[in-house]
C-alpha positions as CSV (number, residue, x, y, z in Angstrom):
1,X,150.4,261.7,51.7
2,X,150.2,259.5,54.7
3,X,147.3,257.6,55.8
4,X,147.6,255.8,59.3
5,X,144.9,255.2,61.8
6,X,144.9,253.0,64.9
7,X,143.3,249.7,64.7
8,X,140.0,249.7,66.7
9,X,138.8,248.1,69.6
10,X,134.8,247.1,68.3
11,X,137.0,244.3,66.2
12,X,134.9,241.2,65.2
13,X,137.5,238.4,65.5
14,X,138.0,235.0,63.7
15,X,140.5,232.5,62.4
16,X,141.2,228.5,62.8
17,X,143.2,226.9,65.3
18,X,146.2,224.6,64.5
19,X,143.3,221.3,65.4
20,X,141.5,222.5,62.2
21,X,144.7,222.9,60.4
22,X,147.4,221.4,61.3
23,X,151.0,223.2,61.6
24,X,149.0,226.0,60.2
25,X,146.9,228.9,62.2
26,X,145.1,232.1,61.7
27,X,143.5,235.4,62.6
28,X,141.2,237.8,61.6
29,X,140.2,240.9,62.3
30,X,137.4,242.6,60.9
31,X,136.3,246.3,61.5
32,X,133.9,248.4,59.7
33,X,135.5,249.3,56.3
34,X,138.4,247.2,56.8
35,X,139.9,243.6,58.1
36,X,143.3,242.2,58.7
37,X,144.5,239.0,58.3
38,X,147.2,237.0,59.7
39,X,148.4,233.3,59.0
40,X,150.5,231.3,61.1
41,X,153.3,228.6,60.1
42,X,154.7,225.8,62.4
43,X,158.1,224.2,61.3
44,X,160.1,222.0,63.2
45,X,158.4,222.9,66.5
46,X,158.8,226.8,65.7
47,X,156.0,228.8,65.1
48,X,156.4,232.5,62.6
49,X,153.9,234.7,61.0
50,X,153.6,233.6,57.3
51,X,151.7,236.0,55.7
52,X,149.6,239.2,56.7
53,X,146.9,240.9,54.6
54,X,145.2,244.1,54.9
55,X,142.0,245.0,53.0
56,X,140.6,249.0,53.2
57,X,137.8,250.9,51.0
58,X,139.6,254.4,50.5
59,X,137.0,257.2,50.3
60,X,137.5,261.1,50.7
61,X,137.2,261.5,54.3
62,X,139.1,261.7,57.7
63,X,141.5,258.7,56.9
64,X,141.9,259.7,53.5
65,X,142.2,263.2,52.0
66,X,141.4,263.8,48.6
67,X,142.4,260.2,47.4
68,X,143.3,259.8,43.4
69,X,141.4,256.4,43.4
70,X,138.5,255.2,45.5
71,X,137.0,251.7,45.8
72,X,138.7,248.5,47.4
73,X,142.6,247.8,48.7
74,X,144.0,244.7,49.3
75,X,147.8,244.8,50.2
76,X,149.7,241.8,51.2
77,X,152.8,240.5,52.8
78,X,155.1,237.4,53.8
79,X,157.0,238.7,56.3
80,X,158.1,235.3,57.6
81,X,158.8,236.6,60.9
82,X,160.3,234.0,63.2
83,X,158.2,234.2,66.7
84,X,158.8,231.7,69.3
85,X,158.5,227.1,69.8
86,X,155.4,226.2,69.6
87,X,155.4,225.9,73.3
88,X,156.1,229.4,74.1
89,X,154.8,232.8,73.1
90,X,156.1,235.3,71.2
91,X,157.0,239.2,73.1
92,X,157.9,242.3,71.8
93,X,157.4,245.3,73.8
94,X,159.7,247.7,71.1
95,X,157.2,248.9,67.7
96,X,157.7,246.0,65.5
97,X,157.0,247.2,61.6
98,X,155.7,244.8,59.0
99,X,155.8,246.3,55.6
100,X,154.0,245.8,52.7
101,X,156.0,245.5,49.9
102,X,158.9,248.1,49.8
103,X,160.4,249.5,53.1
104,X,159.0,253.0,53.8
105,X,155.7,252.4,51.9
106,X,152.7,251.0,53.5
107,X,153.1,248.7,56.7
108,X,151.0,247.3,59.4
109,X,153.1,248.2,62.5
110,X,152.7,246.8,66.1
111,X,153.6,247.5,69.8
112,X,153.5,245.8,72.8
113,X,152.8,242.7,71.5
114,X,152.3,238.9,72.4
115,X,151.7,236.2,70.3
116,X,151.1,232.7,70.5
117,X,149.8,230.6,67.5
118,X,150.2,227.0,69.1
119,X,150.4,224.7,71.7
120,X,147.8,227.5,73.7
121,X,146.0,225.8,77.0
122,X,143.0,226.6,78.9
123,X,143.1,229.7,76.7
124,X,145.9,231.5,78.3
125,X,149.4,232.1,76.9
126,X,152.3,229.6,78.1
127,X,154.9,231.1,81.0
128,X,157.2,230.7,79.2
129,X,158.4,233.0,75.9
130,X,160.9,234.9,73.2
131,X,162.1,238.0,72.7
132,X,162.0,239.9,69.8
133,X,165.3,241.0,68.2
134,X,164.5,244.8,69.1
135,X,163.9,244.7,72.3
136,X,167.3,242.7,73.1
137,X,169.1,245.5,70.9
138,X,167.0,248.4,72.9
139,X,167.4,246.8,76.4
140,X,169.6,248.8,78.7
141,X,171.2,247.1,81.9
142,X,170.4,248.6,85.0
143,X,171.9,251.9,86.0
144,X,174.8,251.6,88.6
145,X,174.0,253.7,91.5
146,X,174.9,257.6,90.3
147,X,177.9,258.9,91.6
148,X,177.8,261.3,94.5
149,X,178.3,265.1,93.3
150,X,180.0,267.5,95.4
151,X,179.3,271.4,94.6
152,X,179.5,274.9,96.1
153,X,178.7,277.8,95.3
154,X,180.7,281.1,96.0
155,X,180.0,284.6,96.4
156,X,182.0,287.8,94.9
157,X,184.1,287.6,98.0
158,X,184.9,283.7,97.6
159,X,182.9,283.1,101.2
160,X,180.9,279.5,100.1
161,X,177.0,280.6,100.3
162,X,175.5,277.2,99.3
163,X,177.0,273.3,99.7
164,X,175.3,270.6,98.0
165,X,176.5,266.9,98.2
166,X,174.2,264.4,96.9
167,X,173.6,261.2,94.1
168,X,170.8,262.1,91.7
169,X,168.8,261.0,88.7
170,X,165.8,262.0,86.7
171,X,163.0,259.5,86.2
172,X,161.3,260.6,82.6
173,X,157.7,259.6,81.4
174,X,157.3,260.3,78.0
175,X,154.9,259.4,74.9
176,X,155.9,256.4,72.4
177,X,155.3,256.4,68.7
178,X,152.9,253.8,69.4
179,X,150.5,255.5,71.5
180,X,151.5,254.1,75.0
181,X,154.3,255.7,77.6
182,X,157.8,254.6,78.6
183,X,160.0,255.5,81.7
184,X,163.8,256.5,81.0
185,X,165.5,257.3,84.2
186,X,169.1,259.5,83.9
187,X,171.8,259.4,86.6
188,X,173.5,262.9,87.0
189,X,177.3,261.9,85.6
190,X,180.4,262.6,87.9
191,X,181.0,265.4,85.6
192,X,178.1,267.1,85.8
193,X,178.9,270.6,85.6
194,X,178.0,273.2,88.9
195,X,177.4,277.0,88.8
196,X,174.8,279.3,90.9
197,X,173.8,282.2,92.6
198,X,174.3,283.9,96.0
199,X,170.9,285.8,96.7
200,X,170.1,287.5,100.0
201,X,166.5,286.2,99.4
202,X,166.7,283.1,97.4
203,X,169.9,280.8,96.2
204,X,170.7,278.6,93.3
205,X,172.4,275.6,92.3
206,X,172.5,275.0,88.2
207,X,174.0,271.3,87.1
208,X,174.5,271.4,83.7
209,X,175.6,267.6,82.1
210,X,175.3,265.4,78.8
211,X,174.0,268.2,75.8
212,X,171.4,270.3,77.0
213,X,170.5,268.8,80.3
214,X,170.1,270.6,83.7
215,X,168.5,270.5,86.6
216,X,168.3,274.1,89.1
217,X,167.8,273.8,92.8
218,X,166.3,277.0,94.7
219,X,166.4,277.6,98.1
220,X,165.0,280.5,99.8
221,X,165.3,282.0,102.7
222,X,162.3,281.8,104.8
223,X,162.0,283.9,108.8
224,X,163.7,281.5,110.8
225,X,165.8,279.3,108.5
226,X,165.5,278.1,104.7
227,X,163.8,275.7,102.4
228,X,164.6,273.4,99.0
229,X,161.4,275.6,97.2
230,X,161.5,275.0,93.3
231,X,163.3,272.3,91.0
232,X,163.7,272.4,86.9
233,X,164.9,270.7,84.6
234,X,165.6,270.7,81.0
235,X,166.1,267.5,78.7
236,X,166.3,266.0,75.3
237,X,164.3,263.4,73.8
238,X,167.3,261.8,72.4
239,X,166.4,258.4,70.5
240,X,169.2,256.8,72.1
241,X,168.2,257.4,75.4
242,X,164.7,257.3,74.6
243,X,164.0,254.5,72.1
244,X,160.7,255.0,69.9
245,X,159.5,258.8,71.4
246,X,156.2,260.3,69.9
247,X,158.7,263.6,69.3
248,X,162.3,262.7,69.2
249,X,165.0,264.9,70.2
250,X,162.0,267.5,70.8
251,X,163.3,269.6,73.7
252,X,161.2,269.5,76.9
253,X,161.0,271.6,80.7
254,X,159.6,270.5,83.8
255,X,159.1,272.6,87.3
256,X,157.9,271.8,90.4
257,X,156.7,274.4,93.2
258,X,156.7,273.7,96.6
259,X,158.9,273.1,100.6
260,X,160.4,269.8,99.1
261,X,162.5,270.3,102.7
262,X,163.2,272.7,105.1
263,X,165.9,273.7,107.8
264,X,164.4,275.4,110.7
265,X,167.9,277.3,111.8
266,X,169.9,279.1,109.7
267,X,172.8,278.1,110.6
268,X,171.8,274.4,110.2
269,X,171.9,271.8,107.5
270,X,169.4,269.4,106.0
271,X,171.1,265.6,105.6
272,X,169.2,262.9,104.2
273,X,171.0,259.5,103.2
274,X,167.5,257.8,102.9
275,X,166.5,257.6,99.7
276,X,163.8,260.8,98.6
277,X,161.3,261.4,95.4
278,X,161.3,265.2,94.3
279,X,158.4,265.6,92.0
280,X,158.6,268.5,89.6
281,X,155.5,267.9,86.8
282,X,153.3,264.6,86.1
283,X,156.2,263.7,83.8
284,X,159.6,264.2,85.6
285,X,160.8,263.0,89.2
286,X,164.3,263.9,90.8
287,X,165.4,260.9,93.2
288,X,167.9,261.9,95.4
289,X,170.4,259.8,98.0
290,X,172.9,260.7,100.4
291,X,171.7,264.1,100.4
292,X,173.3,267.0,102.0
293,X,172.7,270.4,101.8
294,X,173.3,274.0,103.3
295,X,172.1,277.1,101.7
296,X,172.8,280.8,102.8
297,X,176.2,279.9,104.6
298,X,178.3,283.5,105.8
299,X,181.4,281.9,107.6
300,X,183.9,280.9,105.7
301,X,185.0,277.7,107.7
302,X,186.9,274.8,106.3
303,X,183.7,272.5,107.1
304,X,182.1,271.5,104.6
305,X,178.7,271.4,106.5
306,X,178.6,273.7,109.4
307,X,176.1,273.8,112.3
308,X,173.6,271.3,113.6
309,X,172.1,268.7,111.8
310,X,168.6,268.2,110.5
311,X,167.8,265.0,109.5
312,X,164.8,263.9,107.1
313,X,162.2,261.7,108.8
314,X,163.4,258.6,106.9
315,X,166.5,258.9,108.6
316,X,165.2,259.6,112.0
317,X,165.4,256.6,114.5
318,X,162.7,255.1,115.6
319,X,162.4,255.8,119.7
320,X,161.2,252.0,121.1
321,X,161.6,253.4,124.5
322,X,157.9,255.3,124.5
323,X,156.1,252.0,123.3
324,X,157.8,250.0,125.8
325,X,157.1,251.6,128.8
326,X,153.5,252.3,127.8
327,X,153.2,248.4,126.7
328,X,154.0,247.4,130.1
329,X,151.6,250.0,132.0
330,X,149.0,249.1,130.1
331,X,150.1,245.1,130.9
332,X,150.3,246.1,134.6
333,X,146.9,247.7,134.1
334,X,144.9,244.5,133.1
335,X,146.8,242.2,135.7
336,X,145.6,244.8,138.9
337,X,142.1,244.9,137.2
338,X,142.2,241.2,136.7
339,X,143.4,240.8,140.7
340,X,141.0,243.2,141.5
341,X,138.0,240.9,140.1
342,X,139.2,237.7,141.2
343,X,139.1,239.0,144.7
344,X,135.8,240.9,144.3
345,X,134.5,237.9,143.3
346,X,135.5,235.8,146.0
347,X,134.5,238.2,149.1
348,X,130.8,237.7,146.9
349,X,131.0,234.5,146.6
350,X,132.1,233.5,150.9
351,X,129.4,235.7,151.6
352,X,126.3,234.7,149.8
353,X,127.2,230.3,150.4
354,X,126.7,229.8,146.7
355,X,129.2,229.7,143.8
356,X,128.2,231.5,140.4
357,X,127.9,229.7,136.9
């Protein structure tokens, strides 16, 4: 059996500082049935942690279940983990595991972590810092822009009911190991794979890439005109696109209700090359660009968009003309009421002989 608890927060904390000691630091934590320990070495200008210790009275209850032995446990470590100069501080954002004794046994593990034994100022941790060796293995370079997908959908007859041209990717909150939440987002791949539906009352597009991904666009058909009504996806926590998940590879849906956009004509088409946010659940987002789409077609034309355009509001030009012209009546406005005065004011002042302060 397993025992593993989060450290508290009601932590009463201690240690020396590298004045007291010098090229040597420490820190303690102590909590109510347990403390931890942690020493600090500096070398050469080069701060690591030296040594940890852990100390925990085991007793039959929620953090330990039916325990063999009971009483006191002291484990100790030297992990002799490199951190950072003594002028910098030490950062690592990936879950960094310090075992005691043999790997897989018991360890005190840490996330999201900063450290900075020496050289500290005005209490506060230097600009500058290091990297851990896991989060340079686990950093991934930006994601080039995702290509732009092309798909239609046929009916029996081959006549194209549905076009859909547009770059995507899903932006993905999950759960780490740790406790805390990470953001993964997943450009659709140029060869994401298209099939749907021609419905007299609603239409669909399914893309199907990677292992077990998709995402479904419905549109349905509304009185005058359509509407982009429900989105869902399905995705894999897959540890190497989600480094450290609570659950990985657990399988996860998310759908989203709603008019994300709508065409007033039905012979019409929605076109939006601004960039748009499609939320489907607290967890999932689909952000689209260069989006154009057409949904209950029945001519069989060689366009691939046929109709009017309706543009999205980003993409809508501003009108200056409006503001202008009211700008300068309003200006024209205060100048006639400003002439007015000044002459009011005169006639008043020729006929009463005296001049007003």
């Amino acid at each position: 059996l397993v025992a593993t608890w989060p450290l508290g927060e009601a932590a009463a904390i201690s240690g020396q500082c590298e004045s007291e000691t010098k090229g040597q630091a420490s820190l303690n934590l102590t909590f109510a049935d347990y403390w931890v320990h942690m020493s600090f070495a500096s070398s050469g200008g080069k701060a690591s942690l030296a040594g940890i210790e852990l100390f925990v009275t085991v007793q039959n209850g929620s953090r330990f279940l039916s325990p063999n032995s009971t009483g006191g446990l002291l484990l100790t470590a030297s992990p002799k983990l490199p951190l950072s100069a003594d002028t910098e501080h030490f950062a690592c954002a990936s879950e960094l595991r310090l075992p005691f004794g043999q790997p897989g046994g018991s360890a005190l593990v840490l996330s999201a972590t900063k450290i900075q034994a020496f050289g500290v100022r005005n209490g506060s941790l230097s600009a500058k810092f290091a990297t851990c060796a896991l989060d340079a293995r686990s950093s991934v370079p930006a994601s080039p822009e995702p290509p732009l997908l092309n798909v239609t959908v046929f009916n029996s007859a081959r006549v194209p009911c549905l076009r859909l041209q547009l770059r995507a990717s899903l932006s993905i909150l999950y759960r780490l190991k740790s406790g805390g939440n990470a953001t993964v987002k997943v450009a659709l791949p140029a060869d994401t794979k298209a099939s749907g539906d021609c419905g007299n009352s609603s239409q669909t597009v399914q893309l199907s890439f990677m292992q077990g991904w998709r995402s479904d666009l419905i549109f349905v058909k509304k009185a005058s005109g359509y509407a982009l009504q429900h989105l869902a996806a399905d995705y894999r926590l897959s540890p190497a696109l989600f480094p450290n998940a609570a659950e990985p590879n657990a399988n996860r849906s998310a759908f989203g209700n709603g008019t994300y956009f709508s065409v007033a004509s039905g012979t019409a088409y929605y076109s939006c090359r601004s960039a748009e946010t499609l939320r489907l659940d607290n967890f999932v987002t689909m952000e689209t660009r260069d989006l154009r789409a057409q949904a209950f077609r029945t001519d069989n034309s060689s366009a691939e968009f046929a109709g009017s355009m309706e543009q999205c509001l980003d993409d809508t030009p501003i009108d200056n003309v409006v503001p202008i012209v009211v700008g300068a009546a309003l200006a024209g406005l205060v100048i006639i009421v400003l002439i007015a005065y000044l002459i009011g004011r005169r006639r008043h002042s020729a006929g009463s002989g005296y001049q007003s302060v």
